[in-house]
LOLOMI-518452 format. One record per residue (C-alpha): residue in three letters; x, y, z. Coordinates in steps of 0.1 Angstrom, whole numbers, plus 5000, padded with zeros to 4 digits. Layout:
% LOLOMI-518452
ALAXYZ
...
% end
This chain:
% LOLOMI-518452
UNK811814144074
UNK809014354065
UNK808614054034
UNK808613784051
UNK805913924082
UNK803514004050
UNK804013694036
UNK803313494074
UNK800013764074
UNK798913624039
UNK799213284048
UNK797013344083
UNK794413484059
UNK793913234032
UNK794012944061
UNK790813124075
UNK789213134039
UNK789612784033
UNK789612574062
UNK785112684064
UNK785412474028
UNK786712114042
UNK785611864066
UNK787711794094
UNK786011574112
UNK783511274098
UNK781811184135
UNK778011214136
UNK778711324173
UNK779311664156
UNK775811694151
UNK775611804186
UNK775712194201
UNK779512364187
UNK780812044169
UNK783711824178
UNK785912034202
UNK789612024191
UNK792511944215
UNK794312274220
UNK797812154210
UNK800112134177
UNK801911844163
UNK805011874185
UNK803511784217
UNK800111594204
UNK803111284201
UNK803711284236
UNK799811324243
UNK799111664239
UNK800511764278
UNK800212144281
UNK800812284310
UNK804212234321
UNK805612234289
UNK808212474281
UNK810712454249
UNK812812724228
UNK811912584191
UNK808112534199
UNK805012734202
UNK803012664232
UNK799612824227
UNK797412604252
UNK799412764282
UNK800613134270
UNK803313134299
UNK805212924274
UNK806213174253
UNK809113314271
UNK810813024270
UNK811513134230
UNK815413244221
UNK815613614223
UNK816913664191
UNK814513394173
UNK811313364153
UNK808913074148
UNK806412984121
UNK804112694126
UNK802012534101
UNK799712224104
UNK797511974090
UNK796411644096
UNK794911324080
UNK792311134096
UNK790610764092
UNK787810644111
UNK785710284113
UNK782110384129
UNK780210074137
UNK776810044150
UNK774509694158
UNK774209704120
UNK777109804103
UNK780209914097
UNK781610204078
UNK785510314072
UNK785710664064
UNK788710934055
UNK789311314055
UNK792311574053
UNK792811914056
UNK794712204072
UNK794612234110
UNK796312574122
UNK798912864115
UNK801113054140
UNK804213244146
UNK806113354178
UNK808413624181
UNK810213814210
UNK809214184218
UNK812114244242
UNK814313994264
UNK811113944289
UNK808613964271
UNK807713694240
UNK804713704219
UNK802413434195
UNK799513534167
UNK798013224153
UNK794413034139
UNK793612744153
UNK791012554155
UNK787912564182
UNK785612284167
UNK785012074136
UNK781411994122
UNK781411734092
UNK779311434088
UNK776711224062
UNK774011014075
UNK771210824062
UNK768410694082
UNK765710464066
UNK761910414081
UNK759210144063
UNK756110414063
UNK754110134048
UNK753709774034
UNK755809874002
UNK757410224011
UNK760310314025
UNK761210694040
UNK764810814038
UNK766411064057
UNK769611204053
UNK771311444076
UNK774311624063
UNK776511874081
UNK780012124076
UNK781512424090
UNK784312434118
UNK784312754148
UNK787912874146
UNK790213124164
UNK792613404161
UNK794413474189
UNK797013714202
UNK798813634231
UNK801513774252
UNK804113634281
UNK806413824307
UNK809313714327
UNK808513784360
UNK811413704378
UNK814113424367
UNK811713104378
UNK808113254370
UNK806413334341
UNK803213514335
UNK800713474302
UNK798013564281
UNK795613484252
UNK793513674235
UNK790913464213
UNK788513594193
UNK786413334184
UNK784413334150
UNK782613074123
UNK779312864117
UNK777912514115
UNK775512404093
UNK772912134097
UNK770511974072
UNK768111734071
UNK766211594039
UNK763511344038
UNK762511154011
UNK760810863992
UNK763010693969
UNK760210483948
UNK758110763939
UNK760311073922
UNK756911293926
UNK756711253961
UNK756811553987
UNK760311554002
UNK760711834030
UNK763711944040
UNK765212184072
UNK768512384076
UNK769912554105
UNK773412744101
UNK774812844135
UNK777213174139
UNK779113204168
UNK781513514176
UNK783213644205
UNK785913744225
UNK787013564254
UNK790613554276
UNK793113294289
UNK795613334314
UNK798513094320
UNK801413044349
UNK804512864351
UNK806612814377
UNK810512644375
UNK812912474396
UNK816312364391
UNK817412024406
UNK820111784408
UNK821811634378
UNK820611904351
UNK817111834354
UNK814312134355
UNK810812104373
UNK807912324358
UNK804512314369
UNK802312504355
UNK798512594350
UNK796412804327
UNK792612904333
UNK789713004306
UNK787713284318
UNK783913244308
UNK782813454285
UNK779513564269
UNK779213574229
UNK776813594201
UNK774913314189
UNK772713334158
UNK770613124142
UNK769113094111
UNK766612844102
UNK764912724071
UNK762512484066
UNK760912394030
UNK759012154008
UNK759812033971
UNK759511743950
UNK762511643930
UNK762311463895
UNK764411383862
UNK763811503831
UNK763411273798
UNK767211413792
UNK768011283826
UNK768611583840
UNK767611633880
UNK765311913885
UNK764012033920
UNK760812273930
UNK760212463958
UNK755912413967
UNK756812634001
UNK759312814028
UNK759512964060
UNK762413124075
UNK763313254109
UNK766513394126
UNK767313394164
UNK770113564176
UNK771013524217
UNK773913534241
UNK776013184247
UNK778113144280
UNK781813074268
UNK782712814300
UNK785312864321
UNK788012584325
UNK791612524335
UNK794212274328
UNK797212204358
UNK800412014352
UNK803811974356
UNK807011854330
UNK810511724341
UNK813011754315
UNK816711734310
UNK818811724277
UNK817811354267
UNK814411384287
UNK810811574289
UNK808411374306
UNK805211514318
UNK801411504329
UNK798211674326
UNK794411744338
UNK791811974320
UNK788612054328
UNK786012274313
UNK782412374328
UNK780412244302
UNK777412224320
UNK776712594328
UNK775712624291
UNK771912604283
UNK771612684249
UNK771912304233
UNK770712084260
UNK771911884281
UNK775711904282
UNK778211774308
UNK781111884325
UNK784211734303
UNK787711644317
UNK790611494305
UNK794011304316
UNK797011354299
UNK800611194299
UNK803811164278
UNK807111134269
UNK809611254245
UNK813111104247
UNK816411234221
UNK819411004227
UNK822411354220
UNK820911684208
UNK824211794198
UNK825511454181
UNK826811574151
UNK827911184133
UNK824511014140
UNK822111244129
UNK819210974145
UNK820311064177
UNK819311444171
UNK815811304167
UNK813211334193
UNK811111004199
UNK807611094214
UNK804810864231
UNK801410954255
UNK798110824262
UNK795011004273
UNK791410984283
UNK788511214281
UNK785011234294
UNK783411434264
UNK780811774269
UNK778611574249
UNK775911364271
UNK773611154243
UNK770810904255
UNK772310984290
UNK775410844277
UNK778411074284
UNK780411014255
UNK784710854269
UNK787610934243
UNK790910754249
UNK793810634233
UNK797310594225
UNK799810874208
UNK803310834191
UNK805411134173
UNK808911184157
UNK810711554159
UNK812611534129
UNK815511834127
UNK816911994098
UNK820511954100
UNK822412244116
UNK819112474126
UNK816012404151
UNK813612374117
UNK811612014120
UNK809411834108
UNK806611664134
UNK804911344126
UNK802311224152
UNK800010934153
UNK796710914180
UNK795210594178
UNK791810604200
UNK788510514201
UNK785310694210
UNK781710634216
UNK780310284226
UNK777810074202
UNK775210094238
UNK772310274242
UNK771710284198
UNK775010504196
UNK778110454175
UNK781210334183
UNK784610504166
UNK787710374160
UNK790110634145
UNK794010744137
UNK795111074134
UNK798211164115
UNK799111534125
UNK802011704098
UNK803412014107
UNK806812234102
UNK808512444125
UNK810412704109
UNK813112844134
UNK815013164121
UNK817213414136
UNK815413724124
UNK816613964149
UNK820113964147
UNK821514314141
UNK823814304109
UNK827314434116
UNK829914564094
UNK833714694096
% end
């Protein structure tokens, strides 16, 4: 036992190291105050469009409502591990550009503490920051300025969180998130015809850490013909954390050597840093689930207080709707083995924090997923596909068109089982 929690422990740890190394995201709309904000689900219920709230399953982890933990076996214990693979067309007045990136998305495990009371540790993902852009400007008859802006990094977040039975039909939850990374921006301009031109170039790295809190409820009824009723509803408290910034700005000129070689001087730099407090908004998410043996069908709405924060502009308050369906023909069939599989499909649509040329940003599409079991255990593989598109091609902005394959394994064990002998 004491193995195989070291080993989980080790794998937390060298997720954190290198998910800061890879890009996540390829959207220029990450450009803008934390990043692309991630969709607080994994890959089981992101298939039936990432519902939340009311969710409640025994082979799962449900991190984005904490209540959901005690709906875990008593005697079980979850790992979760995820990544996904994404493909985006951006298109513009102008152009069109097809772009592709891959790389881990989150870690987690969930374990009981006693019969009422179930616990998660996981790092997930707050926001991804990845992009390349090139902007060209005629300074004259003959030359031509080029500016390329160039961004990585990714906020993530470890969290601890904890759920109680509080009587048979209510359940009580809560995450603790501390919440740590950086984004870095740069911009380099440039003249491409002359190689002994001034070219000027600024960075600014963002650090963000801090603690904040989430708390999550569930409620359950039992109706007619087998069929359960959970609503449920989780709520972000604000919170205040530390925002740094460091800022560099510089001039060079960059040339070849007669042995081709690329060689860069520095003529001069400044550098400042500017650390201050950001408001972590509050935001809350309400729902409900109906499920049965063959069925779990449910519905969500989120919203988040976007606007309260000041410290990148002018943001808006997002929101999101959120539906889907997960359907598995005989759970227990033991000759079809297709039948034990569960067949997932949602939709959703989102009004985005980011407001751009008084443009708030819409996100919406279409998911699908497969729960694919291991025979004779609750271990499977989950395949989902989001199919969406983002942006709009008004107002000088860009227009995405994107799918989103999301991997990950659920390992189900029974560690907890006292061994017995005669």
């Amino acid at each position: 036992m004491q193995g195989k929690l070291t080993f989980i422990a080790s794998l937390l740890v060298l997720l954190t190291i290198s998910s800061f190394g890879q890009k996540n995201t390829l959207s220029p709309y990450s450009r803008y105050a934390l990043g692309e904000l991630v969709e607080q689900s994994y890959g089981s219920n992101i298939g039936y469009g990432s519902i939340s709230s009311g969710l409640r399953a025994d082979d799962v982890i449900n991190y984005s409502n904490p209540a959901s933990y005690t709906a875990q076996d008593t005697n079980s214990f979850i790992f979760d591990l995820g990544m996904s693979a994404r493909s985006v067309l951006q298109k513009n007045t102008s152009q069109n550009v097809n772009r592709k990136t891959i790389g881990f998305d989150h870690i987690a495990i969930g374990f009981p503490v006693i019969n009422w009371w179930k616990s998660s540790i996981g790092v997930v993902p707050l926001s991804h920051v990845g992009y390349s852009v090139e902007e060209s400007i005629k300074t004259g008859t003959i030359d031509e300025k080029v500016t390329r802006y160039d961004g990585k990094g990714g906020i993530r977040q470890f969290y601890i969180g904890n759920a109680f039975d509080l009587t048979d039909n209510l359940s009580l939850g809560v995450n603790y998130f501390y919440v740590f990374g950086n984004n870095s921006f740069t911009s380099a301009s440039f003249l491409p015809e002359d190689q002994y031109s001034g070219q000027f170039k600024k960075e600014l790295t963002t650090y963000l850490s801090g603690n904040r809190f989430q708390l999550g409820l569930q409620y359950r009824w039992q109706l007619q013909n087998n069929n359960t009723l959970t609503a449920g509803a989780s709520y972000d408290l604000p919170a205040n954390m530390s925002l740094k910034r460091d800022r560099k700005f510089f001039s060079y000129y960059q040339y070849t050597t007669s042995e081709g070689i690329p060689q860069q001087d520095t003529i001069d730099q400044v550098k400042s840093t500017n650390t201050t407090s950001m408001q972590y908004p509050s935001g809350y998410n309400v729902g409900f689930t109906l499920k049965n043996p063959k069925i779990i069908a449910g519905a969500d709405f989120k919203y988040q207080n976007w606007s309260d924060v000041d410290e990148f502009g002018n943001l808006s308050d997002s929101y999101s709707l959120n539906a889907g369906l997960q359907y598995t023909p005989d759970r227990e069939a033991l000759r079809s083995y297709l039948k034990r599989v569960n067949y997932r499909i949602g939709g959703f649509y989102k009004q985005s924090y980011l407001n751009i040329n008084n443009q708030q940003l819409e996100n919406y599409g279409i998911t699908f997923g497969l729960g694919i079991p291991l025979k004779y255990n609750k271990t499977k593989f989950n395949l989902s596909l989001q199919l969406g598109r983002r942006g709009t091609t008004d107002n000088n902005l860009v227009e995405e068109d994107y799918a989103i394959l999301n991997f990950n394994i659920t390992f189900y064990d029974f560690w907890f089982i006292k061994q017995k002998y005669q």
